[in-house]
MDTraj code that builds the backbone (N, CA, C; nanometers):
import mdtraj as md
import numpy as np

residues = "UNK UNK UNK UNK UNK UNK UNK UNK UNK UNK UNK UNK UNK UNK UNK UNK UNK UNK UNK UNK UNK UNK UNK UNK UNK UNK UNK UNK UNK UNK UNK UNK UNK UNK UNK UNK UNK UNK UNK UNK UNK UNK UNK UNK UNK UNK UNK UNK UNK UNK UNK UNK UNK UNK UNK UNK UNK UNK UNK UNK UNK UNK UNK UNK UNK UNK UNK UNK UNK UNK UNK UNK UNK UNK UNK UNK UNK UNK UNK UNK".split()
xyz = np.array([
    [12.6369, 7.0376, 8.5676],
    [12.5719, 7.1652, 8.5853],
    [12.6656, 7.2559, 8.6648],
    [12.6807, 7.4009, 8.5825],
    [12.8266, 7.4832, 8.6803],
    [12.7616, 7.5147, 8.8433],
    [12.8506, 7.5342, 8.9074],
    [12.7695, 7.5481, 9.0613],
    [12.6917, 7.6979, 9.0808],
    [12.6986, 7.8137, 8.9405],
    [12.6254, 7.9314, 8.9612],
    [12.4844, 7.9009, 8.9337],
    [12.4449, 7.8020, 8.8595],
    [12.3408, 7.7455, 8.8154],
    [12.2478, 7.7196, 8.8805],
    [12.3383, 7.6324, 8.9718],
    [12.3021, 7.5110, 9.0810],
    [12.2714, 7.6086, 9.1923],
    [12.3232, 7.7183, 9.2157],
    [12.2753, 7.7836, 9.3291],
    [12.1803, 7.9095, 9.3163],
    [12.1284, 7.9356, 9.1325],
    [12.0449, 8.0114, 9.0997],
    [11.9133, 7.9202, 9.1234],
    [11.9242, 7.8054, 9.1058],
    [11.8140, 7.7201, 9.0801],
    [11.7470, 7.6856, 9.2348],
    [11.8567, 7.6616, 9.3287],
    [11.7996, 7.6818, 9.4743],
    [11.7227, 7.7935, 9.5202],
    [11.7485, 7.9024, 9.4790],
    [11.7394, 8.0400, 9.5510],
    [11.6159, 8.0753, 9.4662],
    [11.5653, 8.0552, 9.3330],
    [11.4911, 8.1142, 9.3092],
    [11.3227, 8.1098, 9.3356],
    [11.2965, 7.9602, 9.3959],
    [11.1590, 7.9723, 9.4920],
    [11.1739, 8.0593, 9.5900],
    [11.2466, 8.0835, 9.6671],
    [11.2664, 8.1673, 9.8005],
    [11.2592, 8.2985, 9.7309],
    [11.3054, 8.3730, 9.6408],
    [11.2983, 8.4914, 9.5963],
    [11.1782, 8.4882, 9.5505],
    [11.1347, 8.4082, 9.4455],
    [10.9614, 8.4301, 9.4292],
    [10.8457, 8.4730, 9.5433],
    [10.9084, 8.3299, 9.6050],
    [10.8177, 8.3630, 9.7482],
    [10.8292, 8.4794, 9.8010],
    [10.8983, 8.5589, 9.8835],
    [10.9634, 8.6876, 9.9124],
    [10.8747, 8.7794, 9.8549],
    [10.9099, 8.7756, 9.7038],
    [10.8544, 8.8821, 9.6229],
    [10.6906, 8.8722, 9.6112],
    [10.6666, 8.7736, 9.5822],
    [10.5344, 8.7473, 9.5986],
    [10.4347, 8.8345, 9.7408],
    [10.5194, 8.7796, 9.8494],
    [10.4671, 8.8234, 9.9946],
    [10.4819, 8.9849, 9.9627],
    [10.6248, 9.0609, 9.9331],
    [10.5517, 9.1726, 9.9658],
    [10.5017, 9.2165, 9.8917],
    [10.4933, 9.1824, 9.7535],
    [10.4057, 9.2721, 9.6764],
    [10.2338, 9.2852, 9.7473],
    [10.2190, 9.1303, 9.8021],
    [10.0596, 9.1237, 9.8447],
    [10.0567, 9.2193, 9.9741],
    [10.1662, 9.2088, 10.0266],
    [10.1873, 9.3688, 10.1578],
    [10.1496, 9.4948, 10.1068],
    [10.1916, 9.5332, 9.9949],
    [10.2275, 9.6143, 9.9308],
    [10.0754, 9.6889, 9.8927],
    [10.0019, 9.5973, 9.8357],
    [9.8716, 9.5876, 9.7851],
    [9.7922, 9.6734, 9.9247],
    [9.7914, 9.4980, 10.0101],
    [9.7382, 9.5762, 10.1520],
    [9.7254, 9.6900, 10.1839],
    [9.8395, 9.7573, 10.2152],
    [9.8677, 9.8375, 10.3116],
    [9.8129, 9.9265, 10.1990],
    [9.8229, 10.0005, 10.0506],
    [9.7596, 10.0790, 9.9854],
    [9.5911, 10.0889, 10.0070],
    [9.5562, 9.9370, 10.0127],
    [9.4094, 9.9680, 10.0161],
    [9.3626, 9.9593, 10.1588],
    [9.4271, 9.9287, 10.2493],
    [9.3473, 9.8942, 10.3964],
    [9.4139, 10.0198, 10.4735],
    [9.5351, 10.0755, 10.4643],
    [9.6154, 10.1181, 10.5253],
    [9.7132, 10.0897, 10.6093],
    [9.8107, 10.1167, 10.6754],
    [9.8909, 10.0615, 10.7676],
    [9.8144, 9.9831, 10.8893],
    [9.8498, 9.8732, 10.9209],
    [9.7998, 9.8066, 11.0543],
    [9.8876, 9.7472, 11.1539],
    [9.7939, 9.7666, 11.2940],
    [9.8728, 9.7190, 11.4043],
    [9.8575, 9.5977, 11.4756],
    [9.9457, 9.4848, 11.3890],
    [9.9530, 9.3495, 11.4972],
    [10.0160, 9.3400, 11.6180],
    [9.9574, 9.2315, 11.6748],
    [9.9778, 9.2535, 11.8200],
    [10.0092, 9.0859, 11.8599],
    [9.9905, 9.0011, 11.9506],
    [10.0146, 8.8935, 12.0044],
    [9.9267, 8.9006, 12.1020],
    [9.7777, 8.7785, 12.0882],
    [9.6670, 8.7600, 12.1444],
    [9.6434, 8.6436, 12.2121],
    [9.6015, 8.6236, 12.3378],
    [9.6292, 8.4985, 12.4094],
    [9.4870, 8.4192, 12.3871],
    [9.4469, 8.2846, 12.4095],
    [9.3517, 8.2316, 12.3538],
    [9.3465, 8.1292, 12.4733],
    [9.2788, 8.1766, 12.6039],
    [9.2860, 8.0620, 12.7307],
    [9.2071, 7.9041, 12.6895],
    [9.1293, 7.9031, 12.5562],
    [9.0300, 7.8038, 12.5494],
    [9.1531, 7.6882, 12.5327],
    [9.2753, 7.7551, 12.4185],
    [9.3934, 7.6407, 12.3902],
    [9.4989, 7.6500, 12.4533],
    [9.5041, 7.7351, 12.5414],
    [9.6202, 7.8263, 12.5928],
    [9.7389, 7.8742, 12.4991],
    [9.7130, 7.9247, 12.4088],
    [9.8228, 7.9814, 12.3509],
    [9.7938, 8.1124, 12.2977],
    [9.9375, 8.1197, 12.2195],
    [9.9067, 8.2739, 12.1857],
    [9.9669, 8.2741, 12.0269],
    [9.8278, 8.3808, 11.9451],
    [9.9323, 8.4528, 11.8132],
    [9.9021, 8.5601, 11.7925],
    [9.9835, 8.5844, 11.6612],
    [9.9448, 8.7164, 11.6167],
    [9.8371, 8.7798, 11.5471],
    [9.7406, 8.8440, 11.5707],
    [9.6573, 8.9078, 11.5089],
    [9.6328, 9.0229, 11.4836],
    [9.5819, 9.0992, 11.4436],
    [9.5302, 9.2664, 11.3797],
    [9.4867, 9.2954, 11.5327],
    [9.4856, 9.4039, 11.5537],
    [9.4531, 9.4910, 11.6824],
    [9.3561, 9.6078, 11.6621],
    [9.2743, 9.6273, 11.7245],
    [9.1669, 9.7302, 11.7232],
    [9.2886, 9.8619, 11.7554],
    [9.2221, 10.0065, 11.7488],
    [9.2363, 10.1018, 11.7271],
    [9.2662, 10.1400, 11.8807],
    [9.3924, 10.1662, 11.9704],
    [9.4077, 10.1404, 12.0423],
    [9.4416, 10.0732, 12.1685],
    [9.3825, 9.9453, 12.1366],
    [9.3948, 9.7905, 12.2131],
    [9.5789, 9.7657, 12.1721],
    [9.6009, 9.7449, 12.2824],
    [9.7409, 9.6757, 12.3254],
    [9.7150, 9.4942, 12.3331],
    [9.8368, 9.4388, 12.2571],
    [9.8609, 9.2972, 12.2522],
    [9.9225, 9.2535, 12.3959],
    [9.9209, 9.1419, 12.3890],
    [9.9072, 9.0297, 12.5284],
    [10.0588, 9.0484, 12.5338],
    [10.0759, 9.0850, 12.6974],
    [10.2774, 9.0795, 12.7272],
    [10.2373, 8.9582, 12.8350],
    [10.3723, 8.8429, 12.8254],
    [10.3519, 8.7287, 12.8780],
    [10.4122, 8.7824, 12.9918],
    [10.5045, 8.8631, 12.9910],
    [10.5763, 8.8550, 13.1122],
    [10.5073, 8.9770, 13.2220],
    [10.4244, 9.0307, 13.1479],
    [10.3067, 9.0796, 13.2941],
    [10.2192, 9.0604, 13.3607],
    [10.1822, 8.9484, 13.2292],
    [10.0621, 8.8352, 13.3019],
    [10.1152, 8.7574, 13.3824],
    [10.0135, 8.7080, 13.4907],
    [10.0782, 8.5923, 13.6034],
    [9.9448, 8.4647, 13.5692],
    [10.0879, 8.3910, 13.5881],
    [10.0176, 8.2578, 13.5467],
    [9.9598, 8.1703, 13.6740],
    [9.9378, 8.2604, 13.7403],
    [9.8879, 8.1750, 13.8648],
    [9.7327, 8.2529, 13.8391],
    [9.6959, 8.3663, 13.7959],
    [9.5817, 8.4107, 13.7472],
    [9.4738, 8.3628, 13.6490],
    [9.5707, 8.2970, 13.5514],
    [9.5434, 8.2623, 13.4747],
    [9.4776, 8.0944, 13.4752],
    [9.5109, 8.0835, 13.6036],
    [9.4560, 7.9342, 13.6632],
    [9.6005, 7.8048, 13.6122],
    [9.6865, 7.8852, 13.5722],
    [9.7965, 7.7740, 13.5454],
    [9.9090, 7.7494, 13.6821],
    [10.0078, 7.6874, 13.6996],
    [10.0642, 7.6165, 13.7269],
    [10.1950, 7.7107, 13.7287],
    [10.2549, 7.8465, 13.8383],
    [10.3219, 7.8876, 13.8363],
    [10.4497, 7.8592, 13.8059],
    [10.5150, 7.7295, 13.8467],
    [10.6230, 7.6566, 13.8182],
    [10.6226, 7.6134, 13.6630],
    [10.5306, 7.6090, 13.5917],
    [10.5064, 7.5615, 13.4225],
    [10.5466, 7.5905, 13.3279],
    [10.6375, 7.5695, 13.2476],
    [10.6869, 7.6038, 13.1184],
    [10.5587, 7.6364, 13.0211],
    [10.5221, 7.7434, 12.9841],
    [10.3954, 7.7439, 12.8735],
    [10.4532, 7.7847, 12.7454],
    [10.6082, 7.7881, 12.7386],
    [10.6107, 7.8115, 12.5994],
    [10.6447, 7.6657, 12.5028],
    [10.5823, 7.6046, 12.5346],
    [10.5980, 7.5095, 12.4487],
    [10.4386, 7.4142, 12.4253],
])
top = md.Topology()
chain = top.add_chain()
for i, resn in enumerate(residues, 1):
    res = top.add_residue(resn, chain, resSeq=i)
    for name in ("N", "CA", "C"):
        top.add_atom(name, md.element.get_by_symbol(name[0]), res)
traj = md.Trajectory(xyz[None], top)
């Protein structure tokens, strides 16, 4: 098999995929409109992701929160 083959045949799930994603962006954003994700903290598991944001509402900054507030362990690595 020539190696242009061999490296069309790798690449072309990843381009599907790709294309796939933004077209479904694409879709979105026509019918919902543009939106603002943010990064939301979740103390029940302690972690954090990304989610949609209300109209106004600002996402979670780690480095303004204090983790001694938060009832954690100031010395603590929490990103992992």
């Amino acid at each position: 098999m020539p190696t242009s083959a061999l490296a069309l045949l790798i690449l072309t799930p990843f381009v599907a995929i790709f294309a796939y994603a933004a077209w479904h962006e694409w879709h979105r954003v026509r019918e919902d409109g543009h939106s603002n994700y943010g990064l939301a903290y979740d103390p029940e598991t302690d972690s954090t992701h990304v989610t949609l944001l209300e109209e106004g509402e600002t996402g979670y900054d780690p480095e303004t929160e204090s983790t001694e507030a938060a009832g954690g362990d100031a010395e603590a690595d929490r990103t992992t």
